[in-house]
C-alpha positions as CSV (number, residue, x, y, z in Angstrom):
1,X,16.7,-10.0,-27.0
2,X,18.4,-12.1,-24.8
3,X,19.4,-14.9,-28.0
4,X,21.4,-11.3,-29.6
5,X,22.9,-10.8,-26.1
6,X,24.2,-14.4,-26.5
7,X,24.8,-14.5,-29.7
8,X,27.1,-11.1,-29.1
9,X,28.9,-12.6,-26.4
10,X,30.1,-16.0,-28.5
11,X,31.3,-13.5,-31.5
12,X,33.5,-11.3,-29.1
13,X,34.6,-14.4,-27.6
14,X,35.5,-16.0,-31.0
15,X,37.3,-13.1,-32.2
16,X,39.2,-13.2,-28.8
17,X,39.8,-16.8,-29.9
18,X,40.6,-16.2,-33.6
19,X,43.3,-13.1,-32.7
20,X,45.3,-15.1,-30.0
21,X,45.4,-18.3,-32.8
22,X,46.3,-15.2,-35.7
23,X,49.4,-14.0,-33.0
24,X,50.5,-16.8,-32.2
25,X,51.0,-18.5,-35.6
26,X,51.6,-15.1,-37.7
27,X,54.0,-13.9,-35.0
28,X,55.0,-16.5,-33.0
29,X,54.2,-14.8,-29.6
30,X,54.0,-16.6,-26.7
31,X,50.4,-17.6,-25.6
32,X,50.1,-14.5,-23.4
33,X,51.3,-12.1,-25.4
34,X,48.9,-13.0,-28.1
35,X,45.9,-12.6,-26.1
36,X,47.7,-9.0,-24.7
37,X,48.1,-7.8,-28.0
38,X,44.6,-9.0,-29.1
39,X,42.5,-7.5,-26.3
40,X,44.5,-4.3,-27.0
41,X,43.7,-4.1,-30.4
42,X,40.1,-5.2,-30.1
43,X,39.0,-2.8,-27.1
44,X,41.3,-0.1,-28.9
45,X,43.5,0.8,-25.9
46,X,46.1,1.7,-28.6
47,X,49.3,0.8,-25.8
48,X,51.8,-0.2,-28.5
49,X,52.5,-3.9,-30.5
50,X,54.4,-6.0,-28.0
51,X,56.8,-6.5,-30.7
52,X,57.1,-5.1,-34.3
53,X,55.0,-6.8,-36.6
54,X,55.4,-7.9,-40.3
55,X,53.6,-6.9,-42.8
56,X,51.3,-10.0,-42.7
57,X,51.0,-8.9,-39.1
58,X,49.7,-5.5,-39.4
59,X,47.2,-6.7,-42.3
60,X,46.0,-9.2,-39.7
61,X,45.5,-6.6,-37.0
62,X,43.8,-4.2,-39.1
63,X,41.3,-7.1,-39.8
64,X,40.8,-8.0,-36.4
65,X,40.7,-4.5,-35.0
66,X,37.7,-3.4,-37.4
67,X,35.7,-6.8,-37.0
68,X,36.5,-6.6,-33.2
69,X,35.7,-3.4,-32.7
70,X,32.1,-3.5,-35.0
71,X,31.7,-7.3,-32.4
72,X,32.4,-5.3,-29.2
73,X,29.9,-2.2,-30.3
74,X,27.0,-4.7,-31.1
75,X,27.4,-6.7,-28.0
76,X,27.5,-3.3,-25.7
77,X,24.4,-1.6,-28.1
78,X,22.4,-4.9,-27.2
79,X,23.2,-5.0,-23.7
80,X,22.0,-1.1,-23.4
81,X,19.4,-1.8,-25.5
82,X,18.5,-4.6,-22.7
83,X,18.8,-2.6,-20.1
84,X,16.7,0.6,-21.1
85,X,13.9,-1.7,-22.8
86,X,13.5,-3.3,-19.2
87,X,13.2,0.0,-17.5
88,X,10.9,1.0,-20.0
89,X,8.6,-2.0,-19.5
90,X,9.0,-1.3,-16.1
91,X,8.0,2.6,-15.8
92,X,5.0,1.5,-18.4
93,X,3.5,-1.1,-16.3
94,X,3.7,1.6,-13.0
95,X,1.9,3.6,-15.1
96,X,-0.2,1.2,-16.1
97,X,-0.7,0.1,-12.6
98,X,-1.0,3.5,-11.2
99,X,-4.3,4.4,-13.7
100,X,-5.7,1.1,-12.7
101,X,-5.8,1.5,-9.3
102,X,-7.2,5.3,-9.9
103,X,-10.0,3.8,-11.9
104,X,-11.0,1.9,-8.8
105,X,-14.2,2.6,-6.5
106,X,-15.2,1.0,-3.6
107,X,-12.3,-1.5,-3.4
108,X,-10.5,-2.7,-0.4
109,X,-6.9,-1.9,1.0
110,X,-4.9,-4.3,2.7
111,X,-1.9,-3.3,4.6
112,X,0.5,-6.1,4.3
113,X,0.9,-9.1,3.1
114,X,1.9,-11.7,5.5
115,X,0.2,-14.5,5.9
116,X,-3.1,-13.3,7.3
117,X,-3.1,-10.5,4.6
118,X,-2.9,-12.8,1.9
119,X,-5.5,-14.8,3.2
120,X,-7.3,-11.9,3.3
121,X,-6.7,-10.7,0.0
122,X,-7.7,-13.8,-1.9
123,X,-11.0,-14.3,-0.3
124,X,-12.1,-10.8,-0.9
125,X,-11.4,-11.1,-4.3
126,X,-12.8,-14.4,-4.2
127,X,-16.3,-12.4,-3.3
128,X,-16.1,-10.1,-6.6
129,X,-14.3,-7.6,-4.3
130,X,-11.3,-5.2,-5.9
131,X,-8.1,-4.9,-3.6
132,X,-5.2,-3.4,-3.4
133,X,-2.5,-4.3,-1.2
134,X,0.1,-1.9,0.7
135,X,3.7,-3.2,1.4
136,X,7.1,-2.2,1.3
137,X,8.5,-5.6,0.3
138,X,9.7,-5.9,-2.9
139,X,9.9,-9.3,-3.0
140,X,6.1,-9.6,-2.1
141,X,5.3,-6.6,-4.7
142,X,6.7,-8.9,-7.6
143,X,4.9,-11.8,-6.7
144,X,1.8,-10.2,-6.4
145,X,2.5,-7.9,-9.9
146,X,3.0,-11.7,-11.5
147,X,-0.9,-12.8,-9.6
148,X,-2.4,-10.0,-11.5
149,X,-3.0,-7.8,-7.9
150,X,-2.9,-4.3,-7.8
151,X,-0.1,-3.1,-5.0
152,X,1.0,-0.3,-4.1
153,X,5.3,-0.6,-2.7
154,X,5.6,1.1,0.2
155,X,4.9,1.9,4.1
156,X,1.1,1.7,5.0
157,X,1.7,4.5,7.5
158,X,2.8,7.1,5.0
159,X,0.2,9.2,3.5
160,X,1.7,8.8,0.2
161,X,0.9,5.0,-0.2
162,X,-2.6,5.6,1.4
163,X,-3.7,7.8,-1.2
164,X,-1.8,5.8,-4.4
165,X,-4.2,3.1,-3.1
166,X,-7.0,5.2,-3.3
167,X,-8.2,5.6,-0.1
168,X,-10.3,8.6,-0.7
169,X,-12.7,6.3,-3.2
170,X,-12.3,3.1,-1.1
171,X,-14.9,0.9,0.5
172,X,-12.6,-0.1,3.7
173,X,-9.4,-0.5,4.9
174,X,-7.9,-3.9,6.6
175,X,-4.9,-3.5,8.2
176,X,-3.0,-6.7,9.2
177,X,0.6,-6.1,9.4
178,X,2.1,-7.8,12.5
179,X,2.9,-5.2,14.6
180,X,0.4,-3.7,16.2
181,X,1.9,-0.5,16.8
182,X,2.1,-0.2,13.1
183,X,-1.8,-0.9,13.0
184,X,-2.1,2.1,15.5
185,X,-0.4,4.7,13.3
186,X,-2.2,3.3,10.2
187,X,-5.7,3.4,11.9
188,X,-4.9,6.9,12.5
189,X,-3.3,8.0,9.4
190,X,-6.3,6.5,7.6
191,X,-8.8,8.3,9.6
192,X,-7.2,11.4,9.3
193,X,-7.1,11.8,5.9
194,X,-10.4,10.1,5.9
195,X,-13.1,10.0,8.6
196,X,-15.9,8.0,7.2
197,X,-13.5,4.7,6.2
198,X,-14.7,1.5,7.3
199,X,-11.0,0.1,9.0
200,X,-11.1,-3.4,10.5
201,X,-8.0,-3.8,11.9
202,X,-5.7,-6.6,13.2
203,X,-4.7,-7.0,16.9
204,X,-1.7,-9.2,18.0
205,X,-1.3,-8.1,21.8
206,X,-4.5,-8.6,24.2
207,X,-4.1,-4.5,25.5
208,X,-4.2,-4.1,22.0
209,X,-7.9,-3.7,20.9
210,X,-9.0,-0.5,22.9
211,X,-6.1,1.3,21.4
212,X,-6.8,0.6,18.2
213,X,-11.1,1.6,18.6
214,X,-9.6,4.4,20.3
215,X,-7.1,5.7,17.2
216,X,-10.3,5.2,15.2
217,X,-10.7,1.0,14.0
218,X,-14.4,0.1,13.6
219,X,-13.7,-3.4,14.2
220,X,-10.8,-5.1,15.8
221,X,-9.7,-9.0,14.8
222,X,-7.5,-11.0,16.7
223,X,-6.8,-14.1,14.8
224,X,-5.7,-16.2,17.7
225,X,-8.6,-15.5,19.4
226,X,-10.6,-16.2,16.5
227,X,-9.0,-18.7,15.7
228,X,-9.0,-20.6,19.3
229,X,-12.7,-19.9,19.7
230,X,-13.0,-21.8,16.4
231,X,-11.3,-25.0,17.7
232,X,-13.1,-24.8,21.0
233,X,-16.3,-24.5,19.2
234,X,-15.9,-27.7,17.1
235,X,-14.7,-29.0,20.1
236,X,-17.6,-28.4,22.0
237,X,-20.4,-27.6,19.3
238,X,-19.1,-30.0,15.9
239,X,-22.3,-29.6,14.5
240,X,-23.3,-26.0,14.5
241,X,-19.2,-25.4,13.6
242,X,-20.1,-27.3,10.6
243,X,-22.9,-25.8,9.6
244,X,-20.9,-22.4,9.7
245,X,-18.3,-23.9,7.7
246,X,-21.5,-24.7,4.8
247,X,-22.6,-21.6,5.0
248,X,-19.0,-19.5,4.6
249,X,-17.3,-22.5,2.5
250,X,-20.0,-23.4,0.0
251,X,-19.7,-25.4,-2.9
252,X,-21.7,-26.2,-6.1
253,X,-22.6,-29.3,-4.5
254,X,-23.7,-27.5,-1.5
255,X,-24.5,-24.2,-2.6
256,X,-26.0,-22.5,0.3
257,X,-24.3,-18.9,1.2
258,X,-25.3,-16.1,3.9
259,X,-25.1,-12.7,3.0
260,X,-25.7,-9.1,4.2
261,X,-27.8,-7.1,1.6
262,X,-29.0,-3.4,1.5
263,X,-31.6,-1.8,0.5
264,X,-30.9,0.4,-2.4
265,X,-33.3,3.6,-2.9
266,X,-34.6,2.3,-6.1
267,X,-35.7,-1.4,-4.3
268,X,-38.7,-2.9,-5.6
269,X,-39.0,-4.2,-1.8
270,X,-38.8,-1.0,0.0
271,X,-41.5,-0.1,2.0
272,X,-42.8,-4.3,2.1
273,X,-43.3,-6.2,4.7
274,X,-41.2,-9.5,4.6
275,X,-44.8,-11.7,4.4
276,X,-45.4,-10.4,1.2
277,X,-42.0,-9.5,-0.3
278,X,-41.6,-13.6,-1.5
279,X,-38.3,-13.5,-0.4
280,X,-39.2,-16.7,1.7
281,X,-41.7,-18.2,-1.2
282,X,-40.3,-17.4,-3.9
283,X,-36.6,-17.4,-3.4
284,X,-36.5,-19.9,-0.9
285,X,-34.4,-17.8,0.9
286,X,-34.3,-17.4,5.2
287,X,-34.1,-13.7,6.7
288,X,-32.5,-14.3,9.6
289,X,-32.1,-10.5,11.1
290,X,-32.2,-7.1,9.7
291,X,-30.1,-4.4,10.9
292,X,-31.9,-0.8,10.4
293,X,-30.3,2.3,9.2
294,X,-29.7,3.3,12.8
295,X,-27.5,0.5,13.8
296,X,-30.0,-1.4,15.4
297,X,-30.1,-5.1,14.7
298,X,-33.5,-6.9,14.9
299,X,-33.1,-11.0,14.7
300,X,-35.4,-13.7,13.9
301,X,-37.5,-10.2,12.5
302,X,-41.3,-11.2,12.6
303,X,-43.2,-11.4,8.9
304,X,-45.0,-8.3,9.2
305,X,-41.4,-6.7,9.3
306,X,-41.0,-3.5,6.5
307,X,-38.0,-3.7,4.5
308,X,-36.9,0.2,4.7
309,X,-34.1,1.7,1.9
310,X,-31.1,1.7,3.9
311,X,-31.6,-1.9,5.8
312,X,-29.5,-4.5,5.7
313,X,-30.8,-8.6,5.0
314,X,-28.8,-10.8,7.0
315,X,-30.0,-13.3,4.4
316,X,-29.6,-17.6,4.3
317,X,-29.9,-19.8,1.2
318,X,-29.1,-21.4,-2.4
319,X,-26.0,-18.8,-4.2
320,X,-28.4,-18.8,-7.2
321,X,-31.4,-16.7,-5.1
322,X,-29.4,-15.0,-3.0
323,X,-27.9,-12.9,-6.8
324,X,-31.5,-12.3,-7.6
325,X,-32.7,-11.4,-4.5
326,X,-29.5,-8.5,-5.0
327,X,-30.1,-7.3,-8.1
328,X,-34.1,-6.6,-6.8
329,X,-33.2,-4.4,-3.6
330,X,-30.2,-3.0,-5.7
331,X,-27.3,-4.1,-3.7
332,X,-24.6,-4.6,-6.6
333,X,-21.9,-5.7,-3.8
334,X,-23.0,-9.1,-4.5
């Protein structure tokens, strides 16, 4: 398309060329006066010949105006063409888009994507996880439309962009834009048009964090808390930062991963006691706490612990065992 957009340009512009050469030899009108009379005769503004022509003269501008005017009509019909075709592609892949992110279940939304929301988004997705993000940014919209991530464009705080992001089906919500006021109104919006959401939500400001359990967040982050902890903890504790770092950050070399697993209703473990469920003999795999349908976490659980439907493993070990031991209590998060 865009080679006939060219290629339509260099013919108008050539018969530009070929008219004021045709003028000002057939004629003998002055440079500007030949590319008057041509431009006149090709767009057909019809104001008059400059001066009267000859007969070659009128033959010559019969000839220009038809293949002028048959130049300009291609280049404009190509240009539309253009236009409406990228429209069309455009309204398609909304659509497209939009049906996507209604086929979705138990995904995550993120609201905004700054720099802690994109960090957020990829390791999500890196877990198997479906996202979709929430921001008004075109800019960051296109980007993420050309990284193959489903988006809705718009405010996280309108109910409009909640529910295009499916946040009656979803899993959680994660809100991280920057301002925390924002974070507020989305926690509330959320929880309004949804009770039961998960939200974990982002807090900037130390005063923050009660307001934001109180408009309904189930969990509030603050990265440079986090994030300071971290450094005084290698600071202080190198080793046991790096063993978290192995267990969060693992690699085929070192594939050892800690999960959270629940016991589906259809578990060939439910109603076992850890000693004989072989999670440790045959898995090689560490329970190290298991959080009951209550709420109540128990840690370091003893082996004559029953695995009930509705716990949760805080499990340790190899990636490989830690997919099996999944797909036997029927958690199919992981």
């Amino acid at each position: 398309m865009i080679q006939r957009v060219i290629w339509g340009v260099v013919c108008s512009l050539s018969v530009v060329v070929m008219g004021t050469l045709g003028y000002r030899w057939l004629e003998d009108y002055t440079w500007l006066e030949s590319i008057y009379m041509t431009i006149i005769t090709v767009t057909t503004v019809g104001f008059g010949e400059v001066r009267p022509l000859s007969s070659t003269g009128r033959i010559f501008t019969m000839v220009l105006m038809l293949s002028g005017v048959g130049t300009i009509l291609y280049l404009l019909t190509t240009l539309t063409q253009l236009v409406v075709e990228g429209k069309l592609r455009e309204l398609m892949g909304r659509r497209s888009l939009e049906r996507a992110i209604r086929s979705l279940k138990d995904h995550y939304i993120v609201c905004g994507y700054g720099r802690i929301g994109a960090l957020v988004t990829e390791m999500v997705r890196e877990a198997g996880r479906e996202v979709v993000v929430i921001d008004n940014n075109e800019e960051v919209t296109r980007r993420l439309d050309g990284e193959g991530i489903h988006y809705v464009l718009g405010s996280a705080t309108e109910d409009e962009s909640l529910l295009a992001a499916g946040v009656e089906r979803a899993q959680g919500l994660i809100a991280t834009v920057s301002s925390d006021a924002d974070n507020v109104y989305i926690v509330l919006t959320a929880k309004d048009m949804r009770p039961d959401i998960f939200i974990i939500a982002r807090a900037t400001e130390p005063g923050s964090e009660r307001k934001l359990k109180h408009a309904g967040a189930d969990k509030v982050v603050s990265p440079y808390f986090i994030g300071a902890r971290r450094i005084a903890q290698t600071v202080i504790r190198p080793s046991v930062a790096d063993f978290i770092d192995l267990t969060f950050h693992s690699t085929t070399a070192q594939p050892l991963r800690m999960e959270e697993l629940t016991v589906g209703a259809q578990a060939e473990l439910a109603g076992v006691s850890l000693k004989d469920s072989g999670i440790r003999q045959k898995l090689d795999l560490i329970v190290l706490a298991v959080k009951k349908a209550d709420g109540n976490m128990h840690f370091n659980p003893p082996a004559s612990t029953v695995v009930e439907v509705g716990d949760t493993l805080i499990a340790m070990g190899p990636g490989s065992s830690m997919s099996k031991l999944a797909k036997i209590l029927g958690d199919r998060q992981v």
